[in-house]
KEVEXMAR-104625 format. One line per field, with one value per residue (C-alpha): x, z, y. Coordinates in steps of 0.001 Angstrom, whole numbers, padded with zeros to 6 digits. Each point is the difference from the previous one (the first is absolute). Example, Ala and Ser with C-alpha at 12.3 -4.5 7.8 and 13.67 -1.06 7.14 Angstrom:
xx <- (012300/001370)
zz <- (007800/-000660)
yy <- (-004500/003440)
END
This chain:
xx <- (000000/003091/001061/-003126/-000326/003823/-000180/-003717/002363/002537/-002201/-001649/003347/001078/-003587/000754/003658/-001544/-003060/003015/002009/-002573/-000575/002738/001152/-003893/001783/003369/-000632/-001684/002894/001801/-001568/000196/003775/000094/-001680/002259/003095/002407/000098/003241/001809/-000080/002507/001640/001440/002970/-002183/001987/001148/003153/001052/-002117/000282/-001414/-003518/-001393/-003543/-000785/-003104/-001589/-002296/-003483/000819/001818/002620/001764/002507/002322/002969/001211/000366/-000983/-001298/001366/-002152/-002006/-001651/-001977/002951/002015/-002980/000484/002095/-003387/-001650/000846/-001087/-001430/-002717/-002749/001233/-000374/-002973/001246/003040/001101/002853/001300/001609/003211/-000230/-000619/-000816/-000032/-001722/-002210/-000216/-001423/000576/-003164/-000774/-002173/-000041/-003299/-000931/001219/-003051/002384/002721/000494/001177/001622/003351/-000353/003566/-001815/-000320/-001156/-002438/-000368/-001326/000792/-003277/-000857/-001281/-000351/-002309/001981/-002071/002641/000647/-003461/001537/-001547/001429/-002290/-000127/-003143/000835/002058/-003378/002264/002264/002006/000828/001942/003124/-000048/002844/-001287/000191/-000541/-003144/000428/-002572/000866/-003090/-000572/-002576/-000404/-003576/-000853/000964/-003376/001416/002807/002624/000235/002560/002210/000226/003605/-000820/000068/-000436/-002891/000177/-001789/-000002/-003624/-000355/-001710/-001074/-003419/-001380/001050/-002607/001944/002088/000527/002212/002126/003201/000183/003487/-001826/001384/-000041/-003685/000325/-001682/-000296/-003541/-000514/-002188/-000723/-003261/-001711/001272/-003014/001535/003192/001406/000383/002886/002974/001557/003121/-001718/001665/000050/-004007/000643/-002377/-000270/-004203/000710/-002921/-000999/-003580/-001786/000976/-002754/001183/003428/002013/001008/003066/002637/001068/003432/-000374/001635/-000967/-003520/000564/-002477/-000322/-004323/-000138/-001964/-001448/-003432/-001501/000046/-003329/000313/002764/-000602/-000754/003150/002139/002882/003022/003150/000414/003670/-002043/-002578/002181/001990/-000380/-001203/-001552/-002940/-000310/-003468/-002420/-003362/-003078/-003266/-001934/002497/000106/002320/-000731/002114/000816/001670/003269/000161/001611/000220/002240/-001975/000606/-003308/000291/-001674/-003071/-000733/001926/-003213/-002546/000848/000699/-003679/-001114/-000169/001133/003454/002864/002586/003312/-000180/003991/001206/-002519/-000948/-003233/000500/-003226/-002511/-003535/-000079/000719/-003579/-001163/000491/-000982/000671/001069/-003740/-001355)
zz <- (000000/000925/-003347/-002149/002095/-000697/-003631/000074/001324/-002286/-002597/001104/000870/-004090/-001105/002346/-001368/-003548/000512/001668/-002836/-002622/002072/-000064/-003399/-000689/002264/-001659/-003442/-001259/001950/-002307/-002962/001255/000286/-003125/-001626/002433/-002283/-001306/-003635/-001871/-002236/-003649/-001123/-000027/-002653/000278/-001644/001203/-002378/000131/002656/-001065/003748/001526/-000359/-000053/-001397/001946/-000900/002532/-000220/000889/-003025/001709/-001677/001896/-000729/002192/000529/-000843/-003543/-003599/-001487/-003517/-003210/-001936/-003826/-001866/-001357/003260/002593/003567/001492/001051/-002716/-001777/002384/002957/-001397/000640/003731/001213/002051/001907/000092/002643/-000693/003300/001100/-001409/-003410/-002164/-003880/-002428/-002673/000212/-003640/-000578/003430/000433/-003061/-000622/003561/-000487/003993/001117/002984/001671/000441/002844/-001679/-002699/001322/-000355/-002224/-002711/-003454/-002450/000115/-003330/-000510/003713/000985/-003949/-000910/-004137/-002038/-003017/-003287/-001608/003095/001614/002883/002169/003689/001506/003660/001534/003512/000637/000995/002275/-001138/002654/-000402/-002959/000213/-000460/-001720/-002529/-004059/-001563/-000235/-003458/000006/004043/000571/-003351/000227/004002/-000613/003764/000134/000771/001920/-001639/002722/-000414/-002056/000977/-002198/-000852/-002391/-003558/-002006/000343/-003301/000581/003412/000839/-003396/000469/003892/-001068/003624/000510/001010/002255/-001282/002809/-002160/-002917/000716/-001046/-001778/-002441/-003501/-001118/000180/-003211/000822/004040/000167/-002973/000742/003336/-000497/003032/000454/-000500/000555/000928/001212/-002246/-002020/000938/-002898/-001109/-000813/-003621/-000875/-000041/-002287/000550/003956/000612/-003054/001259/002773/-000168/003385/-000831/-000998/-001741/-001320/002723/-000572/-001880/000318/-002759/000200/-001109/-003210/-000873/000604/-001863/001248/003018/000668/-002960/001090/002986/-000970/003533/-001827/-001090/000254/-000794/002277/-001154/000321/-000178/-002777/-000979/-000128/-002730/-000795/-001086/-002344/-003173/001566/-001188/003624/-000937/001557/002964/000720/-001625/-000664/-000203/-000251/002823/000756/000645/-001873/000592/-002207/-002130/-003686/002147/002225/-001834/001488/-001882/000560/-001201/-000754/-002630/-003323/000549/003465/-002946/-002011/002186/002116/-003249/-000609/003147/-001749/002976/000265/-003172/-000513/-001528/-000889/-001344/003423/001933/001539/001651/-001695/001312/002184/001491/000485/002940/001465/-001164/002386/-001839/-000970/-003005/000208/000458)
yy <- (000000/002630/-001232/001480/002984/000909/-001169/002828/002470/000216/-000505/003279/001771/-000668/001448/003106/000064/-000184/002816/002392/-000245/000530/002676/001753/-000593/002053/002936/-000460/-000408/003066/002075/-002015/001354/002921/000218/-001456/003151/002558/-001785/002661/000267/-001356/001751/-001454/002372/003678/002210/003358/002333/002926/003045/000494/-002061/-003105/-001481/003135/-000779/-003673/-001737/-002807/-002210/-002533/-002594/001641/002726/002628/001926/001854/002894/001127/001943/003510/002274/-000561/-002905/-001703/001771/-003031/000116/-001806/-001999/-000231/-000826/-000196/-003392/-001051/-000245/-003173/-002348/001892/002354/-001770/-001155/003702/001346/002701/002357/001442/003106/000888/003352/001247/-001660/003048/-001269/002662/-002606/-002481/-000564/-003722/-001258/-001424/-001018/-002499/-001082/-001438/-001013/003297/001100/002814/002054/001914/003498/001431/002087/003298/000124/-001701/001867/-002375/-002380/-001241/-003651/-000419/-002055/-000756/-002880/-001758/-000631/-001934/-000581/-001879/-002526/000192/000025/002643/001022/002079/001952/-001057/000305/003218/002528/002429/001664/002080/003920/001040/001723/004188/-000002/-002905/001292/-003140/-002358/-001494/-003294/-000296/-001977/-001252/-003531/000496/-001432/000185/003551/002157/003219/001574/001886/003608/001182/002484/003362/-000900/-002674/000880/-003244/-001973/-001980/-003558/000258/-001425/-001879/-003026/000666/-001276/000169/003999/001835/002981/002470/002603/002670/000661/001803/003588/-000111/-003238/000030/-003758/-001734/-002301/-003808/001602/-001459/-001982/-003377/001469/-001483/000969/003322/002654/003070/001695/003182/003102/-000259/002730/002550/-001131/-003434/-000323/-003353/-002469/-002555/-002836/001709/-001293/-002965/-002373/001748/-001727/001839/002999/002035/003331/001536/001909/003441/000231/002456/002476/-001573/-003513/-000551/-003269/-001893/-002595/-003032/002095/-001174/-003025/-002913/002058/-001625/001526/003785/001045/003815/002720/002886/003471/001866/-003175/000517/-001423/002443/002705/-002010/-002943/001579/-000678/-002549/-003914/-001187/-003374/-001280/002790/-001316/-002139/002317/-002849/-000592/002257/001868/003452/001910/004237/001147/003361/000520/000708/-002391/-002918/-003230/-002982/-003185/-003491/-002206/-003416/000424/-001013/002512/002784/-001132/000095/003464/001443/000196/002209/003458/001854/-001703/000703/-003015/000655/-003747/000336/001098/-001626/003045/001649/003454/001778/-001403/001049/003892/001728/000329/-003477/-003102/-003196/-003532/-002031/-001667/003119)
END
């Protein structure tokens, strides 16, 4: 009988044992986990980026997507043909860059290129003076390879001593509030083309002289700010700018319009008073703005706007007696008279 009942008792010590240690492996094991997510990142590798002293500053990417730049001074200068040491292999492994104070980059030309996960960057050093193609991504038609910026949305302040913004966020797709730009900046060529989620332009920079391709297939943009003198350049600028709803004011020193509203399908009025620069009334501007079907075109014997419409819309606007085709140039030579508002169905 002392036999059984010590045979019961261990038998009940072992399921005690066994409930204590389930027990605390349930306590132990998510602290586990935990510590397993507290885990430093590793570094994967680092670059001398440094100008001149290449050691003097240092880009170090980790595992979780962090690059991060440290050091002191200038930074190397990169192009299209000599891209940063990054680039290659590890474009697509970054997801947030970090510069830290005391490096002081004068360009940034291309450095983020095509860094397609890219979701932050913690702010542009105020040393920097160019910014062209620096978060651009590509669209290639011969390759069909496309690498677009979906996930960079904030964009940190902009330098005030910044000049250059040549196609700087070029294909950021996920882009939708564009930073304010300081009044230093002078060239804006491409720099919003293909942001088809921008809806937010806060300013354009009073010193502007470069706006060729700076909106073009922003497709959801509706309306931007007023466009500074000393604009010269709008080639293609609102190029498939579907939301947008009528032509901005332009200002009397643009010299070339070229494109500058074609395939902006959301138009459906030209306001009274609107006018493209006396520079451009015998100047071969192609295609400044499509006039269509319904829209409203005010316009006097003096006024002359160069248009580009296909054949067949030549043939078929021709016909409203209150609008004169040049069809040789293309051009809308005199429109509806001063006091008359009206339509092509009209």
């Amino acid at each position: 009988m002392d036999k059984i009942k010590t045979n019961m008792n261990a038998l009940l010590y072992a399921l005690l044992a066994g409930a204590l240690a389930l027990l605390i492996a349930a306590i132990i094991m998510p602290a586990k986990i935990a510590y397993a997510e507290d885990v430093e990142a590793q570094v994967v590798t680092s670059w001398q980026i440094g100008s001149p002293t290449p050691s003097n500053v240092v880009a170090t990417l980790y595992d979780d997507g962090s690059l991060i730049i440290a050091g002191s001074g200038d930074t190397k200068d990169y192009t299209y043909y000599s891209k940063p040491v990054w680039y290659e292999n590890h474009r697509f492994d970054i997801k947030k860059v970090v510069f830290e104070d005391g490096v002081t980059p004068d360009n940034l030309m291309y450095y983020f290129y095509c860094c397609m996960n890219l979701s932050s960057i913690n702010r542009i050093p105020e040393t920097v003076t160019n910014m062209s193609y620096t978060f651009a991504g590509i669209n290639n038609l011969d390759t069909k390879v496309n690498e677009y910026l979906y996930n960079l949305k904030d964009i940190p302040e902009l330098p005030a001593g910044l000049t250059n913004m040549t196609y700087t966020f070029q294909n950021c797709r996920g882009l939708e509030d564009a930073p304010v730009t300081p009044d230093s900046v002078t060239n804006m060529s491409g720099t919003f083309m293909n942001c088809t989620s921008l809806v937010n332009v806060p300013n354009l920079p009073a010193n502007l002289t470069n706006m060729s391709n700076t909106f073009a297939s922003c497709h959801c943009l509706a309306s931007v700010p007023e466009i500074p003198e000393g604009v010269t350049l709008m080639g293609n600028t609102f190029s498939t700018c579907f939301a947008l709803k009528s032509p901005v004011n332009i200002p009397s020193t643009v010299t070339n319009m070229n494109l500058t509203f074609s395939r902006c399908t959301g138009i459906t009025i030209i306001p009274k008073g609107w006018s493209i620069p006396e520079a451009l009334a015998t100047n071969r501007s192609r295609g400044i703005l499509e006039i269509k079907e319904g829209m409203d075109a005010p316009y006097g014997k003096n006024n002359k706007l160069k248009t580009y419409c296909d054949p067949s819309d030549y043939e078929r606007l021709s016909t409203d007696p209150r609008l004169t085709w040049d069809a040789w140039n293309r051009e809308l030579i005199s429109g509806y008279p001063d006091d008359q508002e009206g339509t092509a169905e009209e």
